[in-house]
C-alpha positions, 0 to 999 in steps of 0.5 A, spaced: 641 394 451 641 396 458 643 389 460 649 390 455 652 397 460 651 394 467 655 387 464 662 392 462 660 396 468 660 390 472 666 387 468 670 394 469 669 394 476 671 386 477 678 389 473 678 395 477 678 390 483 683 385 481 688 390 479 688 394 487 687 388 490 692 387 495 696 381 496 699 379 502 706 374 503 707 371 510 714 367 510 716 363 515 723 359 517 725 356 522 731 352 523 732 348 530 738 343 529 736 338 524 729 340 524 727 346 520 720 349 518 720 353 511 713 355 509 710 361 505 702 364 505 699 368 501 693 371 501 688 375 498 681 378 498 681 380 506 684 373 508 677 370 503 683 367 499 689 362 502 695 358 499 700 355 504 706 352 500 711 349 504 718 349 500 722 342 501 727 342 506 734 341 504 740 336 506 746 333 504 746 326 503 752 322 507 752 316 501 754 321 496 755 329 494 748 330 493 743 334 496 736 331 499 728 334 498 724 332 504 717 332 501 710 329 504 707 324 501 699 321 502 699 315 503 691 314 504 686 317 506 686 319 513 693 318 514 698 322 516 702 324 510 709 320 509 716 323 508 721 322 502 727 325 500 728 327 493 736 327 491 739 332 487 745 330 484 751 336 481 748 336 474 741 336 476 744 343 480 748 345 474 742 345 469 738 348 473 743 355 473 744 354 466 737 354 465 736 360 469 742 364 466 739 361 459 732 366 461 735 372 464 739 372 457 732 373 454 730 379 457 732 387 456 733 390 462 731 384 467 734 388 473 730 394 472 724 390 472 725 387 477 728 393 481 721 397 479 717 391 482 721 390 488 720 398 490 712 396 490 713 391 496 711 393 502 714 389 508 710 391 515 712 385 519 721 382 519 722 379 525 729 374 525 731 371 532 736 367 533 741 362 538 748 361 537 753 357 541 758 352 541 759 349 548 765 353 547 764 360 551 770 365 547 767 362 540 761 363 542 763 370 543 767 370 536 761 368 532 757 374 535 760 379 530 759 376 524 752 374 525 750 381 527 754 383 520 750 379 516 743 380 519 745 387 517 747 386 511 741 382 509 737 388 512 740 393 508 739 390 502 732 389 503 730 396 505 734 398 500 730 395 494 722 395 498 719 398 503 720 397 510 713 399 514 715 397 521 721 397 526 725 390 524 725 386 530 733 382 530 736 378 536 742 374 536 743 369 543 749 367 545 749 361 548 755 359 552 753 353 556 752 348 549 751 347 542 745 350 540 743 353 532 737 356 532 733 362 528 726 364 527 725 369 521 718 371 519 717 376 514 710 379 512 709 383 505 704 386 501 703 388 494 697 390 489 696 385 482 696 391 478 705 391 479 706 383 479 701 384 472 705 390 469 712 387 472 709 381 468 707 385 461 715 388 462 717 382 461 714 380 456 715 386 453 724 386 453 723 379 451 728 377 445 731 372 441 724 367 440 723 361 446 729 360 449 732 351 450 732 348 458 733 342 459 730 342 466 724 338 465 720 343 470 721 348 464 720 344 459 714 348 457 719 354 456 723 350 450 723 351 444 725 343 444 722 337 448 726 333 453 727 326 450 731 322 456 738 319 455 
């Protein structure tokens, strides 16, 4: 009998555990001309647990109006991964935000449940450097405003809906001399699972009208309706 006690302990600990268990986001992105970098690390368990996800790179593709993915693919073992580029045509995009709007349109009160879950997010580290220049002096010059405006506002908004920790760090470099693009953004928060679960119970909770129709064959799990190709 006793057995029976120390393994609900045991498993009420573990419950305990994950729910106060802190998760920590570091995203990174870079842009140096046409080279940019986009990668997001989680972590979890005192850094015992690590997940790195590199986000595909977008362009635009000159043969067409298309947009284009850079991804790595492995082409063997101990050989350095290849790159591709996925297309993405204007109906892809377009199914995609109609698919999008489809769930939101499911949901009560989405953005009260996402607003409640952002206000659980800590962010103890934002730091965005960036260099601007057109090799022209007077509109490198014209362009400092703006940007200033825009880091600004995006600083708004985030502090507004999380909970910023530390002093954001935010420069803009003219340079007068050349062209030149580049920005550093890297961000770090943290948020217990207990929200993301109770964000997740919310969901489901405000979840209306039965299982919504996609089109989009990422979410064809969602549909009420398999994807069958033209």
């Amino acid at each position: 009998m006793a057995w029976i006690w120390i393994c609900a302990i045991a498993l009420i600990l573990l419950f305990t555990l994950i729910l106060f268990m802190k998760i920590t986001i570091i995203a990174d992105i870079r842009h140096v001309g046409h080279d940019d970098e986009i990668s997001l690390k989680f972590r979890a368990f005192f850094g015992l647990l690590k997940y790195t996800y590199k986000i595909p790179l977008i362009k635009v593709d000159p043969d067409g109006p298309n947009l284009l993915l850079k991804k790595e693919k492995a082409v063997g073992e101990n050989k350095k991964p290849k790159n591709s580029d996925e297309k993405v045509s204007p109906d892809d995009m377009l199914t995609s935000i109609k698919d999008l709007k489809e769930l939101t349109e499911h949901i009560v009160h989405l953005h009260a449940i996402v607003k409640r879950f952002l206000a659980n997010i800590s962010i103890t580290k934002f730091e965005w450097r960036s260099e601007i220049g057109t090799g022209d002096a007077a509109e490198t010059g014209f362009l400092i405003g703006p940007g200033w405006t825009l880091k600004g506002a995006a600083l708004g908004i985030i502090s507004h809906y999380m909970k910023l920790k530390n002093r954001p760090i935010l420069s803009i470099e003219p340079n007068f001399y050349q062209k030149s693009s580049k920005t550093m953004l890297s961000c770090m928060l943290h948020f217990r699972t207990g929200h993301a679960m109770l964000a997740g119970l919310r969901l489901l909770k405000y979840w209306r009208g039965g299982r919504p129709t996609l089109r989009d064959q990422q979410f064809s799990f969602l549909s009420k309706k398999k994807n069958t190709p033209a």
